[in-house]
C-alpha positions as CSV (number, residue, x, y, z in Angstrom):
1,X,1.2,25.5,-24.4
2,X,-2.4,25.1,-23.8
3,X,-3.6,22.5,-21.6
4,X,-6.6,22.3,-23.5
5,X,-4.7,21.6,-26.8
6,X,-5.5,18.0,-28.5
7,X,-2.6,17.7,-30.0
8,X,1.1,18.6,-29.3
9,X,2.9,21.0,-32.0
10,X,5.5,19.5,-33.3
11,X,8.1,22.0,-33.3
12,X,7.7,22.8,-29.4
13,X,9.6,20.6,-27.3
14,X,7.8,19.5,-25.0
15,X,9.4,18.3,-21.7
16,X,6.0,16.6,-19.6
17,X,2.7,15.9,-21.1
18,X,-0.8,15.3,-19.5
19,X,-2.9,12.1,-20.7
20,X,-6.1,11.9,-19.9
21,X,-9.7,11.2,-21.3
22,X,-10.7,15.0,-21.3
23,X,-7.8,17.5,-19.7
24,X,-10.8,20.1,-18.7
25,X,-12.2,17.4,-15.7
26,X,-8.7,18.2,-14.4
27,X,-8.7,21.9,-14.4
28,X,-6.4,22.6,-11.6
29,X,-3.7,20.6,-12.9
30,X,-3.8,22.7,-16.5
31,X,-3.1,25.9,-14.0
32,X,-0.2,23.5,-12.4
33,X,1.4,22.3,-15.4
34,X,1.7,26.0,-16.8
35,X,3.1,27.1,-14.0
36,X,5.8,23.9,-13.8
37,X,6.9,23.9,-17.8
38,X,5.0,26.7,-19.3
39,X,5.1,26.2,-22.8
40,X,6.8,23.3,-22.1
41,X,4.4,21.0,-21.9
42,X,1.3,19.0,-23.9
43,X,-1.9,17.1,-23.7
44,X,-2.9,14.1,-25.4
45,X,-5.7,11.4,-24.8
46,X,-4.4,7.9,-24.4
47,X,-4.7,6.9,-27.9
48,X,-2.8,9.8,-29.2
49,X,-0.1,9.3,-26.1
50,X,0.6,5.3,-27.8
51,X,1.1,6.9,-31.3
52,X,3.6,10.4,-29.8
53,X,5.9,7.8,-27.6
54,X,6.6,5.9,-31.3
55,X,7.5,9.6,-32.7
56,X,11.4,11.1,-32.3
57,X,9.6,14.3,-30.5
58,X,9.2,11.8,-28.0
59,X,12.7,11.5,-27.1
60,X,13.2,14.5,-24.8
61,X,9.9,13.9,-22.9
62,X,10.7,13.6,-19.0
63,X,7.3,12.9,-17.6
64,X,3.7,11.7,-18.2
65,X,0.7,13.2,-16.0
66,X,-1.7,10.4,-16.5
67,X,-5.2,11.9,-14.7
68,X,-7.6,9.2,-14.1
69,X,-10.8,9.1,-12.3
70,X,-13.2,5.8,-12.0
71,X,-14.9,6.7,-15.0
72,X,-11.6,5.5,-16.9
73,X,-11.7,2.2,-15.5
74,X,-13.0,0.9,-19.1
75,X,-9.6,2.5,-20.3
76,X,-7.3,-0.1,-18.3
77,X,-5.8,-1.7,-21.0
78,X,-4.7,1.4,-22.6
79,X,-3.4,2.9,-19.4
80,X,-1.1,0.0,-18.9
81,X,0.2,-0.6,-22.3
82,X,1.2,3.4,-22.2
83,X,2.6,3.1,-18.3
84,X,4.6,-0.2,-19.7
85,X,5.8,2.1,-22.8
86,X,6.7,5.1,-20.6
87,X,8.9,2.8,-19.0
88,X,10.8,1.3,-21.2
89,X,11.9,4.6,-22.8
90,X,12.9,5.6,-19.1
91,X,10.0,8.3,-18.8
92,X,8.8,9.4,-15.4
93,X,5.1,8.4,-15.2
94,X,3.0,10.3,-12.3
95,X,-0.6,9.6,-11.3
96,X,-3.3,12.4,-10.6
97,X,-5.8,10.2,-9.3
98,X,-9.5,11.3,-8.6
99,X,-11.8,9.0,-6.5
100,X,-10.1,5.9,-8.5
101,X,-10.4,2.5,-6.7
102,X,-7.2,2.2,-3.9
103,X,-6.5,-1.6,-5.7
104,X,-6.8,0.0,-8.9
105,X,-3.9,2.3,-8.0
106,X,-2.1,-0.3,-6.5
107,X,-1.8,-1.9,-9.4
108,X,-0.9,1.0,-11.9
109,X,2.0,1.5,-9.2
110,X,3.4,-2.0,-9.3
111,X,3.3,-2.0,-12.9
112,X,6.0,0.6,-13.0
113,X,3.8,4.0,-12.4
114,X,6.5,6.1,-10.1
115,X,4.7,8.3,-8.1
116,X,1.1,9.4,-7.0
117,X,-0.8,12.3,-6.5
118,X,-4.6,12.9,-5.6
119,X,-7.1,15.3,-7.2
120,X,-8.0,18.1,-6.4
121,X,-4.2,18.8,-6.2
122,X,-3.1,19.9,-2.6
123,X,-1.3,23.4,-2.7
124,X,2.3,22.4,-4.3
125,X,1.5,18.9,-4.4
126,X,2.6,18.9,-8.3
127,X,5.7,20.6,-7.7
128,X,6.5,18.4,-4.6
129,X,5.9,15.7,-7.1
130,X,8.0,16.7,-9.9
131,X,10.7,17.4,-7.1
132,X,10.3,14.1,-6.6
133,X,11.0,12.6,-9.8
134,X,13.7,14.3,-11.1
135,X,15.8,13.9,-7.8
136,X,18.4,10.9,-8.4
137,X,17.5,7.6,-7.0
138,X,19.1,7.1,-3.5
139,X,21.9,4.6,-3.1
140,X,20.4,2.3,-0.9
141,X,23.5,-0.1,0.6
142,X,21.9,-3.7,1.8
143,X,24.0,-5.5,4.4
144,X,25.6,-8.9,3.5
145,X,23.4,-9.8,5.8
146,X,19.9,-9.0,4.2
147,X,20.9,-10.8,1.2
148,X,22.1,-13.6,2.6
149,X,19.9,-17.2,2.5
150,X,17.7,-15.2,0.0
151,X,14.7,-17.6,-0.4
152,X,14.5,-16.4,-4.4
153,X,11.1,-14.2,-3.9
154,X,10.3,-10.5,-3.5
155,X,6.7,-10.9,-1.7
156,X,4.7,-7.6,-1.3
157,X,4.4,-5.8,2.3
158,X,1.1,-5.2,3.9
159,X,1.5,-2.9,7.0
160,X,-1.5,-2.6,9.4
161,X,-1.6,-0.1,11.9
162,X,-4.7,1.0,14.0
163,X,-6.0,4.6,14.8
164,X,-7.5,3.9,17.9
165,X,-7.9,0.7,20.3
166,X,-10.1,-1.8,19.7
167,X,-10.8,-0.9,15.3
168,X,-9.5,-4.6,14.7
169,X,-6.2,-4.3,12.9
170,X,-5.0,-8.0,14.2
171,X,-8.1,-8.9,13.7
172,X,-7.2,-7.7,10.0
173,X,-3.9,-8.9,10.1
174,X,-4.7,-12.6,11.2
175,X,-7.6,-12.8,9.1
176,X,-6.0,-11.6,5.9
177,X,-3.0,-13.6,6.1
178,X,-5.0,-16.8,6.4
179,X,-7.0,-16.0,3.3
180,X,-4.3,-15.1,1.3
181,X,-2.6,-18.8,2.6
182,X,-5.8,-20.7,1.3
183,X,-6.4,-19.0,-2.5
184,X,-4.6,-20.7,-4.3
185,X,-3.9,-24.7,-4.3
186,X,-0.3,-24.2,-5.2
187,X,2.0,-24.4,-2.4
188,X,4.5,-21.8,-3.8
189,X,2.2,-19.5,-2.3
190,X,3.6,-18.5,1.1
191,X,2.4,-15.7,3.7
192,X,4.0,-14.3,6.4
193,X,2.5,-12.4,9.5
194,X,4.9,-10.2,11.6
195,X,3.9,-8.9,15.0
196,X,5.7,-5.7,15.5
197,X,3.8,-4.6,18.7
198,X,6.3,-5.4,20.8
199,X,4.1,-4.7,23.9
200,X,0.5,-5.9,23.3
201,X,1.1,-8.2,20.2
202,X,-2.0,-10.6,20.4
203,X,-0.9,-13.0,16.6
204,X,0.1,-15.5,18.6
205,X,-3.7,-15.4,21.1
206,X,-5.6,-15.1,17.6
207,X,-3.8,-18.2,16.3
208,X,-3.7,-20.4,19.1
209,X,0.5,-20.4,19.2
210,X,3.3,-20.0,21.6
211,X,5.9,-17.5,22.2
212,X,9.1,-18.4,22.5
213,X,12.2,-17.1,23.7
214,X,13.9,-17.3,20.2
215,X,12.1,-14.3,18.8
216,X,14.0,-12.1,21.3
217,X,16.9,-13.8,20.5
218,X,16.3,-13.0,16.9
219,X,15.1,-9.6,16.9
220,X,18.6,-8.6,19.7
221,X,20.7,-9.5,17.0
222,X,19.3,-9.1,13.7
223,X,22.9,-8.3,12.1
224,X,23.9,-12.5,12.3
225,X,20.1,-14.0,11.1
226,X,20.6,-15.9,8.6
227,X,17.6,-17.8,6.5
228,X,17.7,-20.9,9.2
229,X,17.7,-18.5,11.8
230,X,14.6,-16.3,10.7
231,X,12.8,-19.6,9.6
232,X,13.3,-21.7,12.4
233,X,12.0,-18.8,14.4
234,X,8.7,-18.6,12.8
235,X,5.5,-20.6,14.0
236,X,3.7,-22.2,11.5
237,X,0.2,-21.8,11.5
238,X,-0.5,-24.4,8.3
239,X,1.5,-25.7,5.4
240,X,1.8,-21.9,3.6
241,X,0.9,-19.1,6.5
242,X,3.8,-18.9,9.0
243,X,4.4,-16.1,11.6
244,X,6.8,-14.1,14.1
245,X,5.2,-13.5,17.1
246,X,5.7,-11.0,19.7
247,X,8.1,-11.9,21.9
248,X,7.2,-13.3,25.5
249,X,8.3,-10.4,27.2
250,X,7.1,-6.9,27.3
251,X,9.5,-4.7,25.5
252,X,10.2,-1.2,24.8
253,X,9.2,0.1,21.8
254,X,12.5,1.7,21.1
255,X,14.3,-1.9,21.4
256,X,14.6,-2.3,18.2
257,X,15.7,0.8,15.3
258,X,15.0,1.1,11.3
259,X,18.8,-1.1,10.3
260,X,17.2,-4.1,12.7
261,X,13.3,-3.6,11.5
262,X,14.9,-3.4,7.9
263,X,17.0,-6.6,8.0
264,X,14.0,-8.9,9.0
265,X,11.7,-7.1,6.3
266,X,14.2,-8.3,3.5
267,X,14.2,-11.6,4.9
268,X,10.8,-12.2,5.2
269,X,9.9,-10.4,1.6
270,X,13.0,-13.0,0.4
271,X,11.2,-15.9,1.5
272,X,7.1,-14.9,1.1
273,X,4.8,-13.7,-1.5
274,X,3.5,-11.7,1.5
275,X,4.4,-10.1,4.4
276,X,1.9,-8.9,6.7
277,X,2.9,-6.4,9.8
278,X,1.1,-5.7,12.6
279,X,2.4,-2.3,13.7
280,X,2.0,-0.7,17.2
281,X,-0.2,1.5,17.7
282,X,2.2,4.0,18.2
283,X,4.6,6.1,15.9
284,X,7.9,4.7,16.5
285,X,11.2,5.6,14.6
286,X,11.1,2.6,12.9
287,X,7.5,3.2,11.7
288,X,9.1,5.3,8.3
289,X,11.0,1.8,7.9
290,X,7.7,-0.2,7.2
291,X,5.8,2.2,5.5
292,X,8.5,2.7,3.2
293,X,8.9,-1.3,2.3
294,X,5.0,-1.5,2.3
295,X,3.0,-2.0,-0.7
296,X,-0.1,-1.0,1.0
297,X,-0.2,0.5,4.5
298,X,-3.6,-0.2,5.7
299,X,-4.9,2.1,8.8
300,X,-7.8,1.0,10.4
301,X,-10.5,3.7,12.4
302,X,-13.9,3.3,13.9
303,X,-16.8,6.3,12.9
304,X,-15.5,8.0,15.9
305,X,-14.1,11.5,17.1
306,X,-11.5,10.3,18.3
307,X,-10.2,7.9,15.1
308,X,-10.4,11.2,13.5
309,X,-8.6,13.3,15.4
310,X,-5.7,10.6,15.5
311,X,-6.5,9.8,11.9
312,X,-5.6,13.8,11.2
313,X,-2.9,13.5,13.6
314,X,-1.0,11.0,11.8
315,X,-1.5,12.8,8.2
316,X,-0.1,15.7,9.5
317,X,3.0,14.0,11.1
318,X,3.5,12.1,8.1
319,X,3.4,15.7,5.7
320,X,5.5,17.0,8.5
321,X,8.4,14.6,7.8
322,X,7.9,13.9,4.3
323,X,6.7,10.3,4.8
324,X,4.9,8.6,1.6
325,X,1.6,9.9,2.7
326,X,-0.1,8.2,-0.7
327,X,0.8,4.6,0.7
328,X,-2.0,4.6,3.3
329,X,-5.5,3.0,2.7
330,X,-8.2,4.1,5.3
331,X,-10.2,0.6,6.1
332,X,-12.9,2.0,7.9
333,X,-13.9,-0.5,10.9
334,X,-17.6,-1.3,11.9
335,X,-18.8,0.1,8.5
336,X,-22.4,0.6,8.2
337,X,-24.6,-1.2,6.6
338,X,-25.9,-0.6,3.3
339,X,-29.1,0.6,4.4
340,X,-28.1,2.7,6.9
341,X,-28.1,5.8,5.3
342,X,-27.5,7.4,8.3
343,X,-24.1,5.5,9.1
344,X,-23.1,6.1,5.2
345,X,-23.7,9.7,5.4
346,X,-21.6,10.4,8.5
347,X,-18.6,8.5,7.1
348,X,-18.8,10.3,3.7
349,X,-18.5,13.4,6.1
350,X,-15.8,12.1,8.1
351,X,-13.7,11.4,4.8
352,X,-14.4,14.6,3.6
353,X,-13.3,16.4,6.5
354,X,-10.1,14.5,6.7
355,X,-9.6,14.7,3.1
356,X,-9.2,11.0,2.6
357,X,-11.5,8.1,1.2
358,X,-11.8,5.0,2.7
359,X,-10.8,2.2,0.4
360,X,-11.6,-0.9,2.4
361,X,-15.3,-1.1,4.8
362,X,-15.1,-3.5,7.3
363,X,-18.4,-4.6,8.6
364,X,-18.7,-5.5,12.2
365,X,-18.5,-9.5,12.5
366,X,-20.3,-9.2,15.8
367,X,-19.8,-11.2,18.8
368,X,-18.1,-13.9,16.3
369,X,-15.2,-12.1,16.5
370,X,-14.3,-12.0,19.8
371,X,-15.7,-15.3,20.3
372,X,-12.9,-16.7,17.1
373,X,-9.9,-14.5,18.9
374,X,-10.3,-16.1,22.3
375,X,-10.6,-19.4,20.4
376,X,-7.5,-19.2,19.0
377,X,-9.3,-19.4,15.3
378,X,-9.4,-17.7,12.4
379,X,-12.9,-17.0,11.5
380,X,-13.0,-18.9,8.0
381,X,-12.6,-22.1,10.9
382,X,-15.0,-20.8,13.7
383,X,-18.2,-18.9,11.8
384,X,-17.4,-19.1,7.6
385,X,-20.3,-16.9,6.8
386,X,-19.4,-13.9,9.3
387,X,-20.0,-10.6,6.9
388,X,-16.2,-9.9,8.2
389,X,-14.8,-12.9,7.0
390,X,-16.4,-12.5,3.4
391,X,-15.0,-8.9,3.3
392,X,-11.6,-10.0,4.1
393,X,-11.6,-12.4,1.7
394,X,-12.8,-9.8,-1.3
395,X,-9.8,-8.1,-0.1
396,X,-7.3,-11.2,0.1
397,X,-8.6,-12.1,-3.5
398,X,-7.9,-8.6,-4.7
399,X,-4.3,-8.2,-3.3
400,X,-3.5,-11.6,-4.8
401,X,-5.0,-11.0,-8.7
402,X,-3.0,-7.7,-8.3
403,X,0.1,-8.9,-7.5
404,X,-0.6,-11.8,-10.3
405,X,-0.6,-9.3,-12.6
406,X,2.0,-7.1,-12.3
407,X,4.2,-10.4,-11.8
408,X,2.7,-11.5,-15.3
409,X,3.1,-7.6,-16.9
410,X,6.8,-7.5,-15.3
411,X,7.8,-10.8,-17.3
């Protein structure tokens, strides 16, 4: 069937179908499509896509392509009812998402969206995709362990993982979690901060608090934590942000594996409405582990050859091994300013070269920044009108109305 067709024939059955405001801005997926289901397969707006889910044609549909670009923005409330509808009649729902804001996405996903793919489609990306969807769910076995002392919550993960020394990822990590601790008056609101960087974790320095002894103890023998345990191992920073420091010691990377990183990530998602983890800057084994629990995996670069070349690095490793490339958000450190047309032309080159977009620009806070960290402060306490802090908190604000919603559309 013709991409290009407004309407699906009734008679064909039609296995997938493509819903978008005009089909023909997304020509390479028309050429895609035909070559997946090849007569197999329709186009609709997303009016028409409400009114063919209510029909008995409907029935045999396996998947909706929903192409969106920021133009469709205006469409939101459209897009969700038909991603809520898809659902319920146990339809696959897959994104082909052109320059369409990263939060945006993020919250498409948590409403029930199953998978992600950007546009213009990589070679095979569709069929990797459809691959994707139609394999069975794997049986993923939780230890007694992970469940036990569950705090009643299921609190989204936030990994943050630099590209290069010095781009401010803790800086990110401390910052963010203390934001997202003071939105909100209720104190049902709870944040978590997990230092992962085993070696040069610097949580505790940012935050003014101690390492102790018992987050070795913890992390040894992760298979017996239990809520008290985990809880009573955490430092708390104010009545809602609480966190795990590194430990006191230097320790290998390779101490801890993806069963032991795992069991603290349930707990901590069990007991917060967000879990923040500052990652190594390394690629560990247990790296998959995180990025696979996170909501958002933000990576943080400078305008630099050498973020680049690590940033390319990691995409490639990540393709390599089949690793949920689409779960990364480039925050782009030390963004230029908006009149520096100079700074904003070389990072539009850099993401094009990569093939990435950065969804977060982090302006440089100055010497504030390093003057808060060795303070022991976060910045809202030591300079409140630091550009920094104020993007950070757009950010904070965002992640929580996101989450509020897909709470609210999930009930």
């Amino acid at each position: 069937m013709s991409g290009a067709a407004a309407v699906i024939q009734e008679e064909a059955q039609v296995r997938a179908c493509t819903v978008s405001r005009d089909v023909q801005n997304f020509d390479l997926l028309i050429e895609d499509m035909e070559t997946e289901y090849g007569e197999g397969w329709g186009d609709l707006n997303f009016s028409q896509a409400l009114q063919y889910l209510e029909q008995p044609a409907a029935e045999v549909l396996e998947m909706l392509a929903i192409a969106l670009d920021d133009a469709d923005e205006s469409n939101l409330s459209q897009i969700k009812a038909l991603i809520h509808r898809a659902c319920e009649m146990n339809i696959r729902v897959l994104l082909i998402a052109e320059a369409l804001s990263p939060i945006l996405l993020h919250q498409l996903l948590r409403l029930g969206a199953d998978d992600f793919v950007p546009y213009p489609l990589p070679e095979g990306a569709l069929h990797e995709a459809i691959e994707r969807l139609q394999a069975p769910p794997p049986e993923i076995a939780q230890p007694p362990e992970a469940t036990a002392g569950r705090g009643g919550k299921q609190g989204a993960v936030l990994g943050i993982q630099a590209l290069a020394g010095g781009v401010g990822a803790t800086t990110l990590a401390v910052n963010l979690g203390w934001e997202l601790s003071k939105l909100t008056e209720s104190s049902e609101l709870k944040v978590c901060i997990l230092d992962f960087d085993l070696q040069g974790g610097s949580v505790s320095t940012y935050l003014d608090i101690a390492r102790t002894e018992r987050v070795y103890e913890l992390l040894s023998n992760t298979a017996s934590m239990d809520r008290d345990a985990f809880q009573q191992t955490l430092q708390k920073v104010n009545d809602r942000l609480s966190v795990l420091t590194a430990p006191s010691d230097m320790l290998p990377l390779d101490l801890l594996g993806p069963d032991e990183i795992g069991r603290v990530l349930n707990m901590a998602r069990s007991n917060f409405d967000f879990v923040i983890v500052d990652m190594p800057r390394s690629i560990v084994q247990w790296t998959e582990t995180v990025m696979s629990a996170s909501t958002i995996y933000f990576t943080l670069l400078d305008l630099d050859m050498r973020s680049a070349q690590n940033a390319l690095r990691l995409i490639r490793a990540l393709k390599a091994d089949d690793l949920p490339v689409e779960k990364l958000r480039y925050a782009l450190s030390r963004a230029p300013k908006f009149t520096d047309l100079s700074g904003k032309s070389r990072a539009k080159r850099m993401a094009e070269s990569l093939g990435i977009s950065f969804g977060v620009n982090l302006p440089d806070g100055g010497t504030q920044v390093r003057e808060a960290n060795d303070h022991g402060l976060p910045l809202a306490e030591f300079a409140a009108k630091n550009p920094l802090l104020r993007e950070i908190r757009k950010l904070a604000e965002s992640l929580h109305d996101i989450e509020a919603s897909a709470a609210a559309g999930a009930d």
